[in-house]
C-alpha positions as CSV (number, residue, x, y, z in Angstrom):
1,X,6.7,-11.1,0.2
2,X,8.6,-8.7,-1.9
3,X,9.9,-5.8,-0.5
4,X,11.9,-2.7,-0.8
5,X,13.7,-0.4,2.1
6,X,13.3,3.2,1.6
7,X,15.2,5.6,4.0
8,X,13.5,9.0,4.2
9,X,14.4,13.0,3.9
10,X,14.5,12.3,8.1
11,X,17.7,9.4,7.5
12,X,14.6,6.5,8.8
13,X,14.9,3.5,7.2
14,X,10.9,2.0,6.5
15,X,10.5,-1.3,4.7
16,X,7.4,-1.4,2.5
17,X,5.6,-4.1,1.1
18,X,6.0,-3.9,-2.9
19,X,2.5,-4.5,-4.8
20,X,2.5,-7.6,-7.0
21,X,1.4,-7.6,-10.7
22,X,-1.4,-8.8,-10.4
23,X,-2.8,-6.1,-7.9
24,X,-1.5,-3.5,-10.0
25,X,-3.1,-5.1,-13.0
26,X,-6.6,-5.0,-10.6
27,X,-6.0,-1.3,-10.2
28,X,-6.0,-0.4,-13.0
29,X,-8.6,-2.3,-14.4
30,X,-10.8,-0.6,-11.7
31,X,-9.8,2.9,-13.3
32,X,-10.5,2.0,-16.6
33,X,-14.1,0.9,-15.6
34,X,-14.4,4.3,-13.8
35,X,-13.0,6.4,-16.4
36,X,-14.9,4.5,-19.3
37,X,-18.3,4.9,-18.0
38,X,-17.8,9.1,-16.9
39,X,-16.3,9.4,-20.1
40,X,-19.2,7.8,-22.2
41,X,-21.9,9.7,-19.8
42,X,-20.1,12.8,-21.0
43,X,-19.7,11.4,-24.6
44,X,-23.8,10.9,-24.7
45,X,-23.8,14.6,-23.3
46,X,-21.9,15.9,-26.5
47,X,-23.2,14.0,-29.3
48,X,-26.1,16.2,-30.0
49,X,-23.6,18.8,-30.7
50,X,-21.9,16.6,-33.2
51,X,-22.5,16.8,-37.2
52,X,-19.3,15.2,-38.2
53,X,-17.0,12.3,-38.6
54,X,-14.4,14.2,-37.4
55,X,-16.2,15.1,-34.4
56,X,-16.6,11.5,-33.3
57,X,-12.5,10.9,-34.1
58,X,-12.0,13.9,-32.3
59,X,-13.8,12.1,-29.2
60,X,-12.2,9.0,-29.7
61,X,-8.9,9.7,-30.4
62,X,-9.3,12.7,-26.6
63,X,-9.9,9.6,-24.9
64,X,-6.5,8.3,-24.9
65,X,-5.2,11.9,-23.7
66,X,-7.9,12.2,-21.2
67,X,-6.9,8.9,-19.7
68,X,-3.6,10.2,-18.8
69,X,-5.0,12.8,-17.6
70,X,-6.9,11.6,-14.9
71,X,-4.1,9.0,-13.8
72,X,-2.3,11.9,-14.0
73,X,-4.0,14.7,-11.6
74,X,-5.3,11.6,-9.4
75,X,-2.3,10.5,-8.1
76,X,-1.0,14.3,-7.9
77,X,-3.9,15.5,-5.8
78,X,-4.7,11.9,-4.1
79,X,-1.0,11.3,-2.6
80,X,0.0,9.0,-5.3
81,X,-3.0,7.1,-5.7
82,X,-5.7,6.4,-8.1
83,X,-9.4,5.4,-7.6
84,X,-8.1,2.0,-8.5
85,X,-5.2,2.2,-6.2
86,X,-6.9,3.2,-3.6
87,X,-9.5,0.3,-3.5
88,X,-6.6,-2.1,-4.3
89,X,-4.9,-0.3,-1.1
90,X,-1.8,0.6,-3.7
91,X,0.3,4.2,-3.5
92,X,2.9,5.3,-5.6
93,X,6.4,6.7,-3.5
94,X,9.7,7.8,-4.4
95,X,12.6,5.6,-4.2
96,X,14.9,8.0,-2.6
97,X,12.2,8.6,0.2
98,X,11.9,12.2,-1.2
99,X,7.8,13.2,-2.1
100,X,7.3,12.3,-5.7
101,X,7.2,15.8,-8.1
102,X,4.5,16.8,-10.3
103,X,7.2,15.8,-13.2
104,X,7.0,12.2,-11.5
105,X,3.3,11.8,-12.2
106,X,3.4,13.0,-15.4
107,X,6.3,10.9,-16.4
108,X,4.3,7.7,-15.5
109,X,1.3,8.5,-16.7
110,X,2.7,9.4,-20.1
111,X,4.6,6.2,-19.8
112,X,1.2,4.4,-19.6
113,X,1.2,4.8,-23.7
114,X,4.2,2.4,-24.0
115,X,3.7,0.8,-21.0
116,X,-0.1,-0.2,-21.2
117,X,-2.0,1.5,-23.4
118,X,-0.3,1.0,-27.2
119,X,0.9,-2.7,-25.8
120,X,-1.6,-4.4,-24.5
121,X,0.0,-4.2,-21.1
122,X,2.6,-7.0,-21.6
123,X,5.8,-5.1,-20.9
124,X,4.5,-3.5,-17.8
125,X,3.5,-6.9,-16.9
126,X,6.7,-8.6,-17.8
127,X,9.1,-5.7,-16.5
128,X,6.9,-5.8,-12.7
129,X,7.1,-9.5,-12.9
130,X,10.7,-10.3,-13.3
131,X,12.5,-6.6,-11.9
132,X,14.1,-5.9,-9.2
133,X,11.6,-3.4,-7.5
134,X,8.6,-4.5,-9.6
135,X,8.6,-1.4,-11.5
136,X,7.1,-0.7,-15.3
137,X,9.0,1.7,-17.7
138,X,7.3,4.9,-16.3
139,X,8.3,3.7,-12.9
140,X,12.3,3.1,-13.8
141,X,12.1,6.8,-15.6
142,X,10.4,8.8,-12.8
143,X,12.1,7.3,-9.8
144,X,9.0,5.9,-8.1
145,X,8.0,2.2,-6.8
146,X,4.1,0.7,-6.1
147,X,3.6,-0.4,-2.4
148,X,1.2,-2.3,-0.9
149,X,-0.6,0.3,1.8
150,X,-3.2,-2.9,3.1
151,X,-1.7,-4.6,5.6
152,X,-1.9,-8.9,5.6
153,X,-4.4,-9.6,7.8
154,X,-2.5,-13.6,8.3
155,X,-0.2,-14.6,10.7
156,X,2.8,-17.1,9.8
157,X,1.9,-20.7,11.0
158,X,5.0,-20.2,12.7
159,X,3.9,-17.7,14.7
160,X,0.8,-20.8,16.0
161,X,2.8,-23.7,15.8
162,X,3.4,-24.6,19.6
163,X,0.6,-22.1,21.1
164,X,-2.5,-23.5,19.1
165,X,-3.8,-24.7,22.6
166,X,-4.8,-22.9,25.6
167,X,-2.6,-25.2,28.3
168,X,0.4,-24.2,26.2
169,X,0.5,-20.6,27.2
170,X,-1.5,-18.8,30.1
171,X,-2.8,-15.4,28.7
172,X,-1.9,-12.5,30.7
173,X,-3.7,-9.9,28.8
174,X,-7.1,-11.2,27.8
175,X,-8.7,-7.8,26.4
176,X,-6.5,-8.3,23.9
177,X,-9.6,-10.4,22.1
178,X,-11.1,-6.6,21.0
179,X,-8.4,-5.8,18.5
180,X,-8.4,-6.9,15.2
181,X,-5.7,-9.1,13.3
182,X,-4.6,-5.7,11.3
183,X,-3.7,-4.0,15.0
184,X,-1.6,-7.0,15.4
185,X,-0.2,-6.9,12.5
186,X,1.0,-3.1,13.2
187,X,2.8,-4.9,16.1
188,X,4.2,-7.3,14.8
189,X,5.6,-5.1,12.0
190,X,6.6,-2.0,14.5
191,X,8.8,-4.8,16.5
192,X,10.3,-6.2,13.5
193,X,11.4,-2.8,12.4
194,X,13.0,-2.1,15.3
195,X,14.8,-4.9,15.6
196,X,15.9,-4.7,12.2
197,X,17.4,-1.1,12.7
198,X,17.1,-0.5,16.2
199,X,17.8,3.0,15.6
200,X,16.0,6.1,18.0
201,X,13.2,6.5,15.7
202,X,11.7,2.8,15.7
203,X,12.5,2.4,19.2
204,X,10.4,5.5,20.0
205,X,7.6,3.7,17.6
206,X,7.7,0.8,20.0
207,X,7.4,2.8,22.9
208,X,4.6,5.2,21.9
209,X,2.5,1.9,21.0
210,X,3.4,0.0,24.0
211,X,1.6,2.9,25.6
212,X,-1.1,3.0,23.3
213,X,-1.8,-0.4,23.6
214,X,-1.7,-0.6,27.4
215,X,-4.2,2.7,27.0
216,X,-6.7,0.3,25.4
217,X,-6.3,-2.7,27.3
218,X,-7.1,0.3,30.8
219,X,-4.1,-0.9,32.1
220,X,-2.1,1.1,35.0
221,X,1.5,1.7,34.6
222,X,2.2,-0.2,37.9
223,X,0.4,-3.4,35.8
224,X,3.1,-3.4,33.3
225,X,6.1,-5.1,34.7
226,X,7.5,-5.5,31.1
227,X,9.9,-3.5,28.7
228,X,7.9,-1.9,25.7
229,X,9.1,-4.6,23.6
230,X,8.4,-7.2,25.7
231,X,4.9,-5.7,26.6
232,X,4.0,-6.1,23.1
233,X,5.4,-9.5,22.3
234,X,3.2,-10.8,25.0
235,X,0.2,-8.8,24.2
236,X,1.0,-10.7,20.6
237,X,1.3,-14.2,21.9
238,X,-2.1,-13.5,23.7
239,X,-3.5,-12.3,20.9
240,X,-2.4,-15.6,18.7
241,X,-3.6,-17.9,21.8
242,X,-7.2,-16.3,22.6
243,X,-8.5,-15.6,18.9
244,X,-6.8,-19.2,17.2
């Protein structure tokens, strides 16, 4: 899993996961679905008005611009995603941590002619493929990286290795079976990250989910023996034990 570390305007340091090629590529295949078939209701809608060649240029040659145009004022009014992005579970963000700029969006979407558009694709799919943040041309000009907002819902077979069977490991916390693989998974990752950086901010995170968490599972205070951390490393090792 690729990945990038972006420390925000706050000085927190949050690893995202950076979306692949081939998810991008899905996105926006979705979006050109979505914007071909409005665009061709709307064509139909005209073409009574039309007596010309030129008319019909016209409309081909707008579709190009229009394209851009709704990449454009998508991810500007949708928090940096598209239609496409946001099935894909994609989101465009700022390198430097700071919110991307109108001038942002509209350098990658004009960047889409180079990129996508006039080229078949292949540089954007080259450039994601082998650099360093998995960014296309627009991306490396406006400052701004894909990320992968869907969480895996997998564990690591190391994580079940050695606690496949019930005998190995006693659960402690067995209401732990009504939360799903992705609430682990915002465990699992809050605990990384704190370890990682241990810094005030993630620490907090732990606690405020340790509490959550215990909320959930109607657990008093005086049932919780445990750190926050430790709290939700059992309440993980439960988890793999009672749903594997």
């Amino acid at each position: 899993m690729e990945s990038v570390t972006i420390q925000t305007t706050q000085n927190v340091r949050i690893d995202y996961e950076l979306a692949k090629a081939g998810s991008r590529m899905g996105a926006f295949f979705i979006d050109a679905i979505v914007f071909t078939i409005a665009y061709w209701i709307l064509s139909m809608l005209l073409i009574n008005f039309m007596d010309s060649l030129d008319d019909f240029a016209i409309i081909a040659f707008g579709s190009v611009f229009s394209f851009l145009g709704y990449y454009f004022l998508l991810e500007l009014f949708n928090r940096g995603q598209t239609l496409g992005k946001k099935v894909v579970g994609l989101r465009v963000i700022r390198l430097d941590g700071r919110d991307p700029t109108p001038a942002d969006f509209l350098t990658r979407s004009i960047f889409l002619l180079p990129d996508v558009i006039l080229s078949s694709g292949i540089p954007a799919m080259l450039l994601i493929s082998s650099g360093r943040h998995n960014q296309r041309l627009g991306d490396m000009v406006a400052g701004t990286v894909v990320i992968q907002t869907a969480i895996s819902n997998t564990f690591t077979l190391e994580e079940i290795m050695g606690i496949t069977r019930r005998e190995d490991h006693e659960p402690e916390f067995p209401g732990v079976q009504r939360f799903t693989n992705h609430d682990m998974m915002v465990v699992k990752r809050t605990l990384q990250r704190s370890r990682q950086y241990g810094n005030p901010a993630h620490k907090q995170a732990v606690r405020k989910l340790a509490i959550r968490i215990a909320d959930e599972l109607e657990l008093d205070k005086k049932e919780v023996k445990y750190t926050p951390e430790k709290f939700l490393d059992k309440v993980l090792l439960d988890f793999i034990v009672l749903t594997r």
